[in-house]
Legacy VTK file of the C-alpha trace (Angstrom):
# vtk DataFile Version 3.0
C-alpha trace
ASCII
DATASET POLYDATA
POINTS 208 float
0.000 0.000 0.000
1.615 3.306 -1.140
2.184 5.667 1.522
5.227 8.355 2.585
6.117 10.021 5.639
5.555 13.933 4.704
6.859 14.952 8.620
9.562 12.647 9.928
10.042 12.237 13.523
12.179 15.046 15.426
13.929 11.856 17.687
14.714 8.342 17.856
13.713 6.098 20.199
17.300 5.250 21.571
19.739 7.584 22.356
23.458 8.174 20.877
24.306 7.466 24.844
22.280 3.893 24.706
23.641 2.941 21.650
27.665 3.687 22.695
26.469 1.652 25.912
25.103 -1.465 24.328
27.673 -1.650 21.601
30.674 -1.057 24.462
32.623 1.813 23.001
35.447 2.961 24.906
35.083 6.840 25.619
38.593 7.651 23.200
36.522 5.824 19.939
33.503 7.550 20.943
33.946 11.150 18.977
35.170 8.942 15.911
32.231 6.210 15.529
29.351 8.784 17.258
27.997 9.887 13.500
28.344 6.389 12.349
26.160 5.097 14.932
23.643 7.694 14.684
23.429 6.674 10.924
22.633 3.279 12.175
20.728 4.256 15.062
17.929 5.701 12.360
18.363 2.582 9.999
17.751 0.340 12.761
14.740 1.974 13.658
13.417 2.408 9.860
13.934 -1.173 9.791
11.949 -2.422 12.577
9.277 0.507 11.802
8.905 -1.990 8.694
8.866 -4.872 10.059
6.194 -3.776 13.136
4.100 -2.228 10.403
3.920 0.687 12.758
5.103 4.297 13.428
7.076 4.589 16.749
7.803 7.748 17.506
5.262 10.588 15.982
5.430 11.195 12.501
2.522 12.159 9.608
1.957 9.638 7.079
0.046 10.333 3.956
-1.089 6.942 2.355
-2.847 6.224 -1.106
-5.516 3.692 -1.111
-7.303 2.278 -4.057
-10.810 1.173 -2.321
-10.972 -2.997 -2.076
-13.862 -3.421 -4.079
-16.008 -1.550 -7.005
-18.478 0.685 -5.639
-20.532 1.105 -8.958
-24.201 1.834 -7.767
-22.886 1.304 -3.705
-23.928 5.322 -3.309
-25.966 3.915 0.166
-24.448 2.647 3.912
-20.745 2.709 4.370
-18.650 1.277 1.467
-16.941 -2.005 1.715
-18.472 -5.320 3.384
-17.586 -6.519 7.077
-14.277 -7.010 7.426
-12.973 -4.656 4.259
-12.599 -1.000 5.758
-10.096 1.089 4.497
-6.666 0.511 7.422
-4.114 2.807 7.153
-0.352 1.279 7.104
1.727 1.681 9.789
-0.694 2.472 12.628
-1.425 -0.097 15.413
-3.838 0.289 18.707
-3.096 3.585 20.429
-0.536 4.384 17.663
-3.454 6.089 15.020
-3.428 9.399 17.269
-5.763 11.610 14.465
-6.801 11.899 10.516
-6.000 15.334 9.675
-7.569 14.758 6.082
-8.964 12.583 3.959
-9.234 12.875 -0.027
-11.142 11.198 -2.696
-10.047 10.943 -6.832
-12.419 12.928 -8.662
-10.307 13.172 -11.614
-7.084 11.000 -12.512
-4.462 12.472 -9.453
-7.148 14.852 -8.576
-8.181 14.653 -5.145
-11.157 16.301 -3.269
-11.404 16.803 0.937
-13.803 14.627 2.274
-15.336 16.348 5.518
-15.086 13.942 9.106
-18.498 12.330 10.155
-20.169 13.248 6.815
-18.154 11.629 4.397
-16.191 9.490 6.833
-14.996 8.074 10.509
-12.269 7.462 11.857
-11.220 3.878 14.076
-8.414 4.821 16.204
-9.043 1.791 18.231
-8.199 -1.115 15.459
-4.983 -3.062 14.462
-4.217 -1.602 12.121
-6.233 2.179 12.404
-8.610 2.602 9.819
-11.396 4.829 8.403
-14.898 3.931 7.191
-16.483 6.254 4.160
-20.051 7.108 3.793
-22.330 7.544 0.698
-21.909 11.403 0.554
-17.820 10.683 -0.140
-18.590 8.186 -3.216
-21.229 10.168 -4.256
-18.023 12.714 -5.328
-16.466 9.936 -7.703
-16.336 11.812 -10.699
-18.283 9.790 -13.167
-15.255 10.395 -15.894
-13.226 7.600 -14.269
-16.116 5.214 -13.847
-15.118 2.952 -16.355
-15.704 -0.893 -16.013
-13.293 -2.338 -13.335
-12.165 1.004 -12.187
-12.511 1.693 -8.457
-11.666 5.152 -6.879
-8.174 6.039 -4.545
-8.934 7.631 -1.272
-5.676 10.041 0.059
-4.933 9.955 3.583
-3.159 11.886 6.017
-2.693 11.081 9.422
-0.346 11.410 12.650
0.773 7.737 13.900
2.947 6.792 16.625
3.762 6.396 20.471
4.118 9.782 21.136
6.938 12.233 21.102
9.621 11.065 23.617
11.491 7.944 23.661
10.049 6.824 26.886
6.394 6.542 24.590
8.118 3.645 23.073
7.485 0.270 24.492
10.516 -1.141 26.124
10.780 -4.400 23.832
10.614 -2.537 20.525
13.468 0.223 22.145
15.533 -3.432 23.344
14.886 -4.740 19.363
16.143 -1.432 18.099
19.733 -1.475 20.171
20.239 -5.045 19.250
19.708 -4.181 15.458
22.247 -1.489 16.175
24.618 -4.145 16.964
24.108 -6.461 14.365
24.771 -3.706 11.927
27.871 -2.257 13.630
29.366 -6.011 13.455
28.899 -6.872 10.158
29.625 -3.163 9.006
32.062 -4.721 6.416
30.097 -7.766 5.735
26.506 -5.936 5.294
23.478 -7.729 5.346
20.064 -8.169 6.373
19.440 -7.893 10.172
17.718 -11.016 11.146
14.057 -10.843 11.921
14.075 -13.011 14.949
15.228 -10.084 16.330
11.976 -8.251 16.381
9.527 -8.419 19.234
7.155 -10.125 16.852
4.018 -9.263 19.954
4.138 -5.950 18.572
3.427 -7.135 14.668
1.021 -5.517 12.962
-0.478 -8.648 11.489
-2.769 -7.256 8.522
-2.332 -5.062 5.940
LINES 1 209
208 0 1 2 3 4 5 6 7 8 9 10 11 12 13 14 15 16 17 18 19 20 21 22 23 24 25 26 27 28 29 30 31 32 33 34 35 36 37 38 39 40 41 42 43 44 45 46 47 48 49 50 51 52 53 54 55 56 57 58 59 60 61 62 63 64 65 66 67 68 69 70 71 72 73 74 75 76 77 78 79 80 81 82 83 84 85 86 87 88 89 90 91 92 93 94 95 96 97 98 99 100 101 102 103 104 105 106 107 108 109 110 111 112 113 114 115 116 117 118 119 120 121 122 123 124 125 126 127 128 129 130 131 132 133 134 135 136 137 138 139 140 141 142 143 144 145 146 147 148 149 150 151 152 153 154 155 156 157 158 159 160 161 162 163 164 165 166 167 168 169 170 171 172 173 174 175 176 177 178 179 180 181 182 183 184 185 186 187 188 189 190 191 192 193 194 195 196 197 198 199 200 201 202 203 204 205 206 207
């Protein structure tokens, strides 16, 4: 599912400190390795981002969806059966913390605001977060790209994550990111994947 982050996080959720710690660097190769590790510090935590399917620390998202099923004549109740609402990637319980706008093609890469309650709801609660749309937001497909098979994108942005501060972070995930650290500053001439086992894979996001 398409998505970018349009407002990165302003911290990571281990510290320089930590990291020099847990990887047991002597105070005289500190100065020398620091920017190194901070580069892996953020790589570490883009990695298990990925692999959780969630945002740790905050961040806005904006995600592309195409709906999960035609909607031809479906201009009544809330679009898509049980089961098929439209979840946002990389949110988790307590992680979606708001929708600050949703979108809906009415012309190919033109998008129009949808307005909350009217046109849609938002599920902070679900794993993964989602939203539900109404009638009044399909209603504004623009009959130019209803062509057979074609099914309309909704645009999403949206602020997901723990919170701002490290300490937001469940301990596990923080542990996961520090031991990632390592893995990469040990095979820094070797490269390669870091493992998945070492994910806390409690905090998956299992969908999407």
């Amino acid at each position: 599912m398409p998505y970018i982050v349009t407002v990165q996080p302003t911290i990571e959720p281990v510290s320089l400190e930590q990291a020099r710690i847990h990887l047991r660097i002597e105070d005289a190769a500190y100065d020398d390795d620091s920017a190194y590790v901070s580069d892996l510090i953020t790589a570490a935590r883009a990695w298990c981002e990925q692999g959780l399917r969630r945002a740790l620390i905050t961040q806005t998202l904006q995600a592309t969806i195409q709906l999960p099923e035609p909607v031809q004549g479906r201009l009544s109740g809330v679009v898509g059966r049980v089961g098929w609402p439209i979840e946002l990637p990389m949110t988790a319980a307590g992680t979606l913390q708001a929708v600050s706008l949703a979108e809906i093609e009415t012309q190919i890469a033109t998008f129009a605001s949808l307005t909350v309650t009217d046109d849609y709801l938002v599920d902070t609660n679900s794993e993964p977060g989602r939203i539900w749309l109404a009638a009044a937001a399909i209603a504004m497909w623009s009959v130019s790209l209803n062509y057979p098979g074609s099914v309309p994108r909704v645009r999403v942005t949206y602020t997901a994550g723990y919170g701002a501060t490290a300490a937001n972070v469940p301990y596990p995930i923080r542990q996961a990111i520090l031991r990632a650290v390592g893995h990469l500053y040990e095979n820094r001439e070797a490269g390669g994947a870091i493992p998945d086992s070492l994910l806390p894979t409690q905090y998956k996001v299992w969908r999407l």
